[in-house]
LOMAR-283113 format. One record per residue (C-alpha): residue number from 1; residue in one letter; x, z, y. Coordinates in Angstrom, 3 decimals. Example, Ala and Ser with C-alpha at 12.3 -4.5 7.8 and 13.67 -1.06 7.14 Angstrom:
BEGIN
PT, 1, A, 12.300, 7.800, -4.500
PT, 2, S, 13.670, 7.140, -1.060
//
This chain:
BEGIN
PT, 1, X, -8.532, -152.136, 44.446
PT, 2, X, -7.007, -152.186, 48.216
PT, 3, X, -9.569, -151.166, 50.126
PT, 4, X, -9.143, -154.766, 52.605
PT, 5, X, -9.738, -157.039, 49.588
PT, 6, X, -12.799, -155.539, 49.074
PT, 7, X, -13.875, -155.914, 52.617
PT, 8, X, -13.232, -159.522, 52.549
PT, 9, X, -14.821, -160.216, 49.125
PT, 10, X, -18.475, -158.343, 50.832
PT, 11, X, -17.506, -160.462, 53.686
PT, 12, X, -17.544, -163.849, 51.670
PT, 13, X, -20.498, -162.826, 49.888
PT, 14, X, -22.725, -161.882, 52.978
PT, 15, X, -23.226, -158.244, 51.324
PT, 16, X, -23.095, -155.048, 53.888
PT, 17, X, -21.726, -151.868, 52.522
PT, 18, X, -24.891, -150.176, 52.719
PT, 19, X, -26.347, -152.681, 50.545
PT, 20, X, -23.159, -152.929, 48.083
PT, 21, X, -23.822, -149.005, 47.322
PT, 22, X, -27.292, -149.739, 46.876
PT, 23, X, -26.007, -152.058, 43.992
PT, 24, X, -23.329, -149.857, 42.840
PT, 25, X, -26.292, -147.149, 42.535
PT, 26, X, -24.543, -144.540, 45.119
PT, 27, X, -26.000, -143.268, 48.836
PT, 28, X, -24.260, -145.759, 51.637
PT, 29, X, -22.642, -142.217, 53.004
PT, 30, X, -21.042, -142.247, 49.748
PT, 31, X, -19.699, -145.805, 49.778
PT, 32, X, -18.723, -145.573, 53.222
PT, 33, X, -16.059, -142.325, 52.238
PT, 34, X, -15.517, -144.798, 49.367
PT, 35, X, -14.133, -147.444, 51.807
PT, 36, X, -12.222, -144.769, 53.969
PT, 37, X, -10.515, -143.276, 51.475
PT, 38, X, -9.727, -145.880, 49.279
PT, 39, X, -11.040, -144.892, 45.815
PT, 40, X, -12.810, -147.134, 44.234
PT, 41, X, -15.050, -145.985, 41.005
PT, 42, X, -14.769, -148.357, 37.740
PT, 43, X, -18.426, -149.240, 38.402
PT, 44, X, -17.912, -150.773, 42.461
PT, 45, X, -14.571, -152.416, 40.922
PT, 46, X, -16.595, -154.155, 38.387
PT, 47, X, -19.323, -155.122, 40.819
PT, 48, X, -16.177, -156.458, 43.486
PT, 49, X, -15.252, -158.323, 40.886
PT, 50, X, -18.202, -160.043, 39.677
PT, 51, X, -18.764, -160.844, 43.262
PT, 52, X, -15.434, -162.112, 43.445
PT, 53, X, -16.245, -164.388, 40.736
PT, 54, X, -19.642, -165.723, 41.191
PT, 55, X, -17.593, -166.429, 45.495
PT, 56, X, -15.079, -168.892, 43.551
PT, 57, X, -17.988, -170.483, 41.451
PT, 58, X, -19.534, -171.258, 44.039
PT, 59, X, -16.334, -172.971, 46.277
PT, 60, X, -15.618, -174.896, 42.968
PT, 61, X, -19.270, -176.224, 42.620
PT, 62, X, -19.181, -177.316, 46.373
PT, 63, X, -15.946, -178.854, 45.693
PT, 64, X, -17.084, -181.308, 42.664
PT, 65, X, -20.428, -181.869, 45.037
PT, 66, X, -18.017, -183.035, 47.876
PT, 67, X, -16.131, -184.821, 44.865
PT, 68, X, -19.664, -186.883, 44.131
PT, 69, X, -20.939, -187.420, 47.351
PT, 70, X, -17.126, -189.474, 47.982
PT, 71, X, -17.854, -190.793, 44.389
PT, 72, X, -21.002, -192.312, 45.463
PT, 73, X, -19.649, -193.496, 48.983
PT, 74, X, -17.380, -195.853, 47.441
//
């Protein structure tokens, strides 16, 4: 994973890095080195991922709210 996309998808979420390695179950010095070298584990991939997913859940839900609140203007 390229190490920018990852920034972004912590950056969407609201999640530091510090508390990303917490979740990833490494020391933050550890995920920081992560970050500036580029080399992601399988485990933080995952996790970037599922983050990634549960970001575009929630966009689509706001998007069919927005979708009822017109619904019920008209």
């Amino acid at each position: 994973m390229e190490v920018d996309v990852a920034k972004e998808i912590l950056e969407r979420a609201g999640i530091e890095r510090d508390e990303f390695a917490g979740m990833c179950g490494v020391k933050p010095v550890s995920m920081r080195m992560t970050f500036q070298n580029g080399r992601f584990s399988r485990k933080a991939v995952a996790k970037l991922d599922e983050l990634a997913g549960e970001i575009n859940e929630r966009a689509e839900i706001e998007k069919v709210d927005e979708l009822i609140e017109e619904a019920r203007e008209i």
